[in-house]
Biopython code that builds the backbone (N, CA, C, O; Angstrom):
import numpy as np
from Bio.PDB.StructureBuilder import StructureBuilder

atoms = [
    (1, "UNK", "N", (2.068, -30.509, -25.077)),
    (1, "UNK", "CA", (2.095, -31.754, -24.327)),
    (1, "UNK", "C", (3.142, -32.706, -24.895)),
    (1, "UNK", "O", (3.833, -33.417, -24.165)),
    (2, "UNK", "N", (3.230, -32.695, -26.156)),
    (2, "UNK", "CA", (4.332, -33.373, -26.710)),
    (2, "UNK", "C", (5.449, -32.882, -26.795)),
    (2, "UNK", "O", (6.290, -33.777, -26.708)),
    (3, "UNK", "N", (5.696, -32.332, -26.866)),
    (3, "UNK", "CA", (7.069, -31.518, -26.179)),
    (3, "UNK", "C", (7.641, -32.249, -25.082)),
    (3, "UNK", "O", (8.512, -33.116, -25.010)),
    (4, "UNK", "N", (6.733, -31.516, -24.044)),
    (4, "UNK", "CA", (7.494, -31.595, -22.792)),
    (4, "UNK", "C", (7.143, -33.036, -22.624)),
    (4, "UNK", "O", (7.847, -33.456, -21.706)),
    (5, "UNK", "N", (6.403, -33.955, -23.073)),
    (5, "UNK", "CA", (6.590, -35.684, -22.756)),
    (5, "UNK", "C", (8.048, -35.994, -23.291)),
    (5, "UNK", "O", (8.804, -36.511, -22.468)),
    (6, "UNK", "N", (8.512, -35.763, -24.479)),
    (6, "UNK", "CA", (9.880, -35.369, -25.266)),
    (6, "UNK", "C", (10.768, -35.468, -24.779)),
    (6, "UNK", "O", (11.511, -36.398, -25.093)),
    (7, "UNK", "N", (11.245, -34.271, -23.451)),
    (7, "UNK", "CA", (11.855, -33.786, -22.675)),
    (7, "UNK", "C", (13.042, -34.691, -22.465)),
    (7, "UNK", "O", (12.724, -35.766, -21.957)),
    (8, "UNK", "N", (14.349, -34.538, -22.726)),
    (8, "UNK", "CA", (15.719, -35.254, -22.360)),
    (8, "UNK", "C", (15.295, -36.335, -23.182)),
    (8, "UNK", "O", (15.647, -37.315, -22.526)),
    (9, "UNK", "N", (14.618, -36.854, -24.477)),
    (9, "UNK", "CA", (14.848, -37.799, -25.721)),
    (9, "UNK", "C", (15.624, -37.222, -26.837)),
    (9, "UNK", "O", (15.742, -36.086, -27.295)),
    (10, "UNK", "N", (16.074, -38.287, -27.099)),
    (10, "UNK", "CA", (16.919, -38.100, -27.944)),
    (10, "UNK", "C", (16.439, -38.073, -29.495)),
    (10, "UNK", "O", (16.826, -39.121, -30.010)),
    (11, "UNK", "N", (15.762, -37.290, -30.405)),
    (11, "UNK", "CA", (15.231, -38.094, -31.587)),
    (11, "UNK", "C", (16.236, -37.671, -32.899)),
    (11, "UNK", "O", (16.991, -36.744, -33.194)),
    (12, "UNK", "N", (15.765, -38.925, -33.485)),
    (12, "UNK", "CA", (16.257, -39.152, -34.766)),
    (12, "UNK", "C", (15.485, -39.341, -36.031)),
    (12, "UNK", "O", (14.840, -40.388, -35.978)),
    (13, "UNK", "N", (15.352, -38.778, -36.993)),
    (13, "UNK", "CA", (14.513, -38.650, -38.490)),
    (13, "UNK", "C", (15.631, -39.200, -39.289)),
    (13, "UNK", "O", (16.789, -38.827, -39.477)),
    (14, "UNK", "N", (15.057, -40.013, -39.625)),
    (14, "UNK", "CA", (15.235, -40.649, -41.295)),
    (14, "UNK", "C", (14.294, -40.017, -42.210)),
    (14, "UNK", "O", (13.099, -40.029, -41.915)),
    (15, "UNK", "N", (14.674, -39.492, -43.233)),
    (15, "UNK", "CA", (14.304, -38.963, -44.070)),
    (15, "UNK", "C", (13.935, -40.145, -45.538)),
    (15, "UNK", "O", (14.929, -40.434, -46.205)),
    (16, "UNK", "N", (13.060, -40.550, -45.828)),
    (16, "UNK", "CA", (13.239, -41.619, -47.015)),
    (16, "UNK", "C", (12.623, -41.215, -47.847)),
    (16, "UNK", "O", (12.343, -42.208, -48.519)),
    (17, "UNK", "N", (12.180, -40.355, -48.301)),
    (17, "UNK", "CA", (11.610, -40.024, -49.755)),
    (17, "UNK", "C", (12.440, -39.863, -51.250)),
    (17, "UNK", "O", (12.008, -39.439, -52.322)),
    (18, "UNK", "N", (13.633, -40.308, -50.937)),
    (18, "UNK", "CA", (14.208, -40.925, -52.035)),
    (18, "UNK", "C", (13.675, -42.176, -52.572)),
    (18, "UNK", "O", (13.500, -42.625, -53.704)),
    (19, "UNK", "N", (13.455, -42.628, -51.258)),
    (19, "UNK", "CA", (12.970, -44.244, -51.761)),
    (19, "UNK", "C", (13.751, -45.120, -52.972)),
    (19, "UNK", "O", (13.467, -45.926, -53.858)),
    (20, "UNK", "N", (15.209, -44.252, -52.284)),
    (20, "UNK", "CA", (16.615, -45.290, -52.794)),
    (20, "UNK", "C", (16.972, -46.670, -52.399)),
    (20, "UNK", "O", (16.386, -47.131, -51.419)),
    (21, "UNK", "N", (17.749, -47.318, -52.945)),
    (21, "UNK", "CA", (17.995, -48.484, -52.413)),
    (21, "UNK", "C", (18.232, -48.170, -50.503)),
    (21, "UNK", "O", (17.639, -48.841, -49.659)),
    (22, "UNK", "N", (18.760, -47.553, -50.319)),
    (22, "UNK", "CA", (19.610, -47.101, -48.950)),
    (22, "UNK", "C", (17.985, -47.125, -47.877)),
    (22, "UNK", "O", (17.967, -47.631, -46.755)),
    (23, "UNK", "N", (16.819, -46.507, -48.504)),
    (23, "UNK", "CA", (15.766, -45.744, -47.501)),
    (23, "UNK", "C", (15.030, -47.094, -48.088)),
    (23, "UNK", "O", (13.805, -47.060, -47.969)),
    (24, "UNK", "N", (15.551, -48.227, -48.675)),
    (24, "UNK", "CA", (14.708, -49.019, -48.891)),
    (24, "UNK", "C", (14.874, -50.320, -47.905)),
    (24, "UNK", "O", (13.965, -51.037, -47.485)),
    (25, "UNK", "N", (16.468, -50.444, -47.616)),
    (25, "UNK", "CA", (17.388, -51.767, -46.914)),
    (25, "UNK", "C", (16.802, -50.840, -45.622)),
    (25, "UNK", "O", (16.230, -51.607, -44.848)),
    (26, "UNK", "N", (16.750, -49.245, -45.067)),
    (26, "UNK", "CA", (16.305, -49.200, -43.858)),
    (26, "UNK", "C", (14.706, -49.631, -43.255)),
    (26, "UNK", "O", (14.310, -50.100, -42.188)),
    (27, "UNK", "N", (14.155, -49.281, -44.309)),
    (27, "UNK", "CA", (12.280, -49.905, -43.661)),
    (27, "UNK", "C", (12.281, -51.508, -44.079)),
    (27, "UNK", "O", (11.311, -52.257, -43.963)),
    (28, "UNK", "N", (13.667, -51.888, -44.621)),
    (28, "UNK", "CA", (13.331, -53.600, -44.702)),
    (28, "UNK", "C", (13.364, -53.632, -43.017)),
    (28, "UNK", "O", (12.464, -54.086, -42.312)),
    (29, "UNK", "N", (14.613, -53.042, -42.553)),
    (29, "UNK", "CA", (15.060, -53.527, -41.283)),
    (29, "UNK", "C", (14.071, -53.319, -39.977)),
    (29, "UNK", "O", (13.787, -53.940, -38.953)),
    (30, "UNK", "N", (13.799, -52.370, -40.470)),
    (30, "UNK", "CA", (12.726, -51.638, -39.364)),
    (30, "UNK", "C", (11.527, -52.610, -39.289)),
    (30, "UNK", "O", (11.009, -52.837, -38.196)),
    (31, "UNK", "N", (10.986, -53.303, -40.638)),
    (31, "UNK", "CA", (9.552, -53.978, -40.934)),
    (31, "UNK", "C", (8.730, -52.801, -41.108)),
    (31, "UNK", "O", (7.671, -52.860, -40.484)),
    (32, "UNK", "N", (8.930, -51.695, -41.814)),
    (32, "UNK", "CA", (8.076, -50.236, -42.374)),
    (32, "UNK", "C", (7.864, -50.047, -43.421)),
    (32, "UNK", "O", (8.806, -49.807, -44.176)),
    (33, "UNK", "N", (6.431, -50.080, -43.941)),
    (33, "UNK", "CA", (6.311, -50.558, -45.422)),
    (33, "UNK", "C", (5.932, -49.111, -45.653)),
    (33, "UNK", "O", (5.734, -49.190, -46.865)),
    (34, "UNK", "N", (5.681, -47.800, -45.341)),
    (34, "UNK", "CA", (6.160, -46.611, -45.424)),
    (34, "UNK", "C", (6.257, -45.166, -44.334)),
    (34, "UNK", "O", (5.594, -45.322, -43.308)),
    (35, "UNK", "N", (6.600, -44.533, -44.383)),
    (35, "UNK", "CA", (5.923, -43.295, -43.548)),
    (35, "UNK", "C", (4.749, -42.908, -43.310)),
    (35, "UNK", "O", (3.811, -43.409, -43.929)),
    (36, "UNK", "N", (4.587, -42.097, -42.519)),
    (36, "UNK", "CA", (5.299, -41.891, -41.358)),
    (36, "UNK", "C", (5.457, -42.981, -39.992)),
    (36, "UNK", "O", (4.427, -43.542, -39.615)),
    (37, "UNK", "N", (6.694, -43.248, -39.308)),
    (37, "UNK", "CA", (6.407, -44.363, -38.465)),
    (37, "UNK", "C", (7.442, -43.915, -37.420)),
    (37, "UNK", "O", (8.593, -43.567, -37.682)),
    (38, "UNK", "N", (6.950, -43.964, -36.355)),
    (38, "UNK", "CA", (7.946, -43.425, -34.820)),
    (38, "UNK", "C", (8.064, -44.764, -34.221)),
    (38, "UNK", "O", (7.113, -45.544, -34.266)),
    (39, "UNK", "N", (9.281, -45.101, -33.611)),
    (39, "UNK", "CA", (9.435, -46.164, -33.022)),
    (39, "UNK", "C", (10.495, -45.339, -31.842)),
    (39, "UNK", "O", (10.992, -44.216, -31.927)),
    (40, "UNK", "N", (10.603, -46.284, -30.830)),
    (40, "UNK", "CA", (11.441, -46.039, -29.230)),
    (40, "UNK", "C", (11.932, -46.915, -29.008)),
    (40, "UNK", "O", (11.480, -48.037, -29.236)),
    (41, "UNK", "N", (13.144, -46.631, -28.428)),
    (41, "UNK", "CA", (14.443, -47.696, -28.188)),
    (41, "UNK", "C", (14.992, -47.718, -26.742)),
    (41, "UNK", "O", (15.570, -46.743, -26.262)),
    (42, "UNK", "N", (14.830, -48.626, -26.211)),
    (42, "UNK", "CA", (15.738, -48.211, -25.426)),
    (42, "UNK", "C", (16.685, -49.109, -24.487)),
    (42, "UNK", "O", (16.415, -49.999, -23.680)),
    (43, "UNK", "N", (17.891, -48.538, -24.899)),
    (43, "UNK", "CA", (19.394, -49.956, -24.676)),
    (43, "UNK", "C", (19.213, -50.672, -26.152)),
    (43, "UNK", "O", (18.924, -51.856, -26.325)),
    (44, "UNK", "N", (19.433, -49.748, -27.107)),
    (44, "UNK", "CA", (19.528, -50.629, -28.366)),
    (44, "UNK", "C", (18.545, -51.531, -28.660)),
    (44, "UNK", "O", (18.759, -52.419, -29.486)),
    (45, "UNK", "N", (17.135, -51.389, -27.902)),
    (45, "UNK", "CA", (15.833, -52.005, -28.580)),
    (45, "UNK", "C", (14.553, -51.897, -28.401)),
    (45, "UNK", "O", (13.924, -51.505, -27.418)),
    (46, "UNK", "N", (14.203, -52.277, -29.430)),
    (46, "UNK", "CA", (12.966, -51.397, -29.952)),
    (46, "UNK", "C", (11.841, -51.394, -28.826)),
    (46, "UNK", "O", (11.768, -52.522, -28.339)),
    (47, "UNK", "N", (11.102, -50.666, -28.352)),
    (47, "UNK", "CA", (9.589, -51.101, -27.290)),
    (47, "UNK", "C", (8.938, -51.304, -28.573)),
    (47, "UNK", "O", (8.921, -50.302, -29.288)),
    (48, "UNK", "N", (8.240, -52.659, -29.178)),
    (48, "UNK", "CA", (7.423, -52.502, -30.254)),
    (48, "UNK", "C", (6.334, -51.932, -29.686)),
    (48, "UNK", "O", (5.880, -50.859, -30.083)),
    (49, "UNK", "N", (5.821, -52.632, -28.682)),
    (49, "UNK", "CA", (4.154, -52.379, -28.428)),
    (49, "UNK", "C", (4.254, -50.442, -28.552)),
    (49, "UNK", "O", (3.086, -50.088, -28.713)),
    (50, "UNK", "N", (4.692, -49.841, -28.543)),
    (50, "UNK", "CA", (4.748, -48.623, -28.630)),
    (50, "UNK", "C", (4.978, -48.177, -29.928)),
    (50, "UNK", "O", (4.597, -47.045, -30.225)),
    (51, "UNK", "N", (5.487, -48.814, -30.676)),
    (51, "UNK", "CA", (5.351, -48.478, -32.698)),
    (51, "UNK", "C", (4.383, -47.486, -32.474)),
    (51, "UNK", "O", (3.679, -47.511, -31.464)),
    (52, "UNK", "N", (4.276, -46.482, -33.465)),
    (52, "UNK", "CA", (3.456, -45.980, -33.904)),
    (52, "UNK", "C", (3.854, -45.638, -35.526)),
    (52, "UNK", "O", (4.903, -45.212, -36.010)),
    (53, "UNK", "N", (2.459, -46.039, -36.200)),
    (53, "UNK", "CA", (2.228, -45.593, -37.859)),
    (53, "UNK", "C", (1.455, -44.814, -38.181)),
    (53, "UNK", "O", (0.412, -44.939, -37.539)),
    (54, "UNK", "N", (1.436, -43.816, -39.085)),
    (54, "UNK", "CA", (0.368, -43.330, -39.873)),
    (54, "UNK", "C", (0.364, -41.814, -38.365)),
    (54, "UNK", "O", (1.338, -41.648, -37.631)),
    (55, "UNK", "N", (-0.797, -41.049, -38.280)),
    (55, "UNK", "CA", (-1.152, -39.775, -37.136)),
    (55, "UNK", "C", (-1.399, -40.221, -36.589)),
    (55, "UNK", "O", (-1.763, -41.390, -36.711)),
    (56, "UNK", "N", (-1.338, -39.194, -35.049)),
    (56, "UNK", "CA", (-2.203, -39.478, -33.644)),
    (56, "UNK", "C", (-1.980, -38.169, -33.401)),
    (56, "UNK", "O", (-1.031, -37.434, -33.679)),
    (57, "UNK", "N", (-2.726, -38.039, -32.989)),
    (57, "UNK", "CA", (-3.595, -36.737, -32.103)),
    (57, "UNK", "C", (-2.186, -36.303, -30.926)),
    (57, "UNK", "O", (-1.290, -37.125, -30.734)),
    (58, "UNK", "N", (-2.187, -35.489, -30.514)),
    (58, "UNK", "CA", (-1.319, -34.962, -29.596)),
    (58, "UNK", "C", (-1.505, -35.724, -27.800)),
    (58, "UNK", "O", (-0.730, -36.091, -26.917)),
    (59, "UNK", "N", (-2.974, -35.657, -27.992)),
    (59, "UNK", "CA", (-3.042, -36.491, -26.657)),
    (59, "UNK", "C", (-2.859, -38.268, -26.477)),
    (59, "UNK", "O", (-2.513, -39.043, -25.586)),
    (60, "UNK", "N", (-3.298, -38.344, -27.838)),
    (60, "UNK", "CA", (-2.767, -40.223, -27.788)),
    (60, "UNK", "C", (-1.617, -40.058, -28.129)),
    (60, "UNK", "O", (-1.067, -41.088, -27.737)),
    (61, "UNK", "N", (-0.657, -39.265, -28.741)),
    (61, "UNK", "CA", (0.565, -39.448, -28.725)),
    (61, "UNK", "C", (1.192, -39.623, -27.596)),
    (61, "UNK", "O", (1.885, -40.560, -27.200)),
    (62, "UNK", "N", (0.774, -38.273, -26.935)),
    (62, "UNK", "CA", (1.641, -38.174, -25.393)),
    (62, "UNK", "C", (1.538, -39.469, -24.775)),
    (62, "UNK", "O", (2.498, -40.116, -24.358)),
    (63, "UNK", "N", (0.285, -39.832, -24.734)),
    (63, "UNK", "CA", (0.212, -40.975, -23.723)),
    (63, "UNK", "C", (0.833, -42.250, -24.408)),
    (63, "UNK", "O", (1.075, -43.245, -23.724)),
    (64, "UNK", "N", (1.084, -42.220, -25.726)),
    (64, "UNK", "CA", (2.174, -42.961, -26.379)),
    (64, "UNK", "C", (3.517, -42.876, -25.784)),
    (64, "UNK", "O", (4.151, -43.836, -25.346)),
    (65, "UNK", "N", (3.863, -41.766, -25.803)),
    (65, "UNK", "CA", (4.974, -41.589, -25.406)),
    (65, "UNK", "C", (5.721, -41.633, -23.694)),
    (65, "UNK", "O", (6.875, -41.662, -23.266)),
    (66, "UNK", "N", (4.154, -41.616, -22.990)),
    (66, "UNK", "CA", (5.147, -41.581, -21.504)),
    (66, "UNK", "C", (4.545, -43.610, -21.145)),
    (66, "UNK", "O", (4.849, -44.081, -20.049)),
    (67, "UNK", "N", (3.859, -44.394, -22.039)),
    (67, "UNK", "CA", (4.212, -45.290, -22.318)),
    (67, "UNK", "C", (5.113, -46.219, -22.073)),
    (67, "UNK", "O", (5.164, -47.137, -21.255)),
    (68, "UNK", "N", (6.354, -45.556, -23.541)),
    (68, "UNK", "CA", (7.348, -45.923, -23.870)),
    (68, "UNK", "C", (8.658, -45.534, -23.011)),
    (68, "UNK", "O", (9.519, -46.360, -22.709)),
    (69, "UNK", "N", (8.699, -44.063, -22.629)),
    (69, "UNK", "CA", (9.770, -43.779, -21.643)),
    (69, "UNK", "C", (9.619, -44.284, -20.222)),
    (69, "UNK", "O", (8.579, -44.107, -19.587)),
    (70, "UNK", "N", (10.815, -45.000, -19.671)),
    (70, "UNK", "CA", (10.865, -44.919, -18.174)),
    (70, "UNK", "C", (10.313, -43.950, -17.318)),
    (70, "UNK", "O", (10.457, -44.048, -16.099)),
]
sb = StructureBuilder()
sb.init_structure("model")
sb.init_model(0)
sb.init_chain("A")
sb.init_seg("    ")
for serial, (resi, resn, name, xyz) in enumerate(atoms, 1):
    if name == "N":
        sb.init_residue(resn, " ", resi, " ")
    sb.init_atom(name, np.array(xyz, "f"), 0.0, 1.0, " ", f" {name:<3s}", serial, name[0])
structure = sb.get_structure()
């Protein structure tokens, strides 16, 4: 189900478990005080109400996700 909600998105992982200065200036920017955290953009900005932190289940995801997409 998450998959195909997916379908023609574009995603991107940041990887921060360095928890370098670099993965540190990015969750300043974001407001992410750690992983795991999915956020959706779209036209260069963020849908907050659609944030998601921490798990969700495959079916509250999906419905997270067709949510957030047009």
């Amino acid at each position: 189900k998450v998959q195909a909600a997916l379908t023609g998105v574009t995603l991107l992982k940041a990887d921060v478990t360095a928890n370098d200065d670099i993965d540190k200036a990015l969750m300043k920017r974001f407001g992410i005080v750690g992983p795991p955290a999915i956020l959706f953009f779209n036209n260069n900005q963020e849908i907050a109400s659609q944030r998601v932190v921490g798990f969700k289940n495959a079916d509250d995801f999906t419905q997270i996700i067709e949510k957030a997409l047009p």
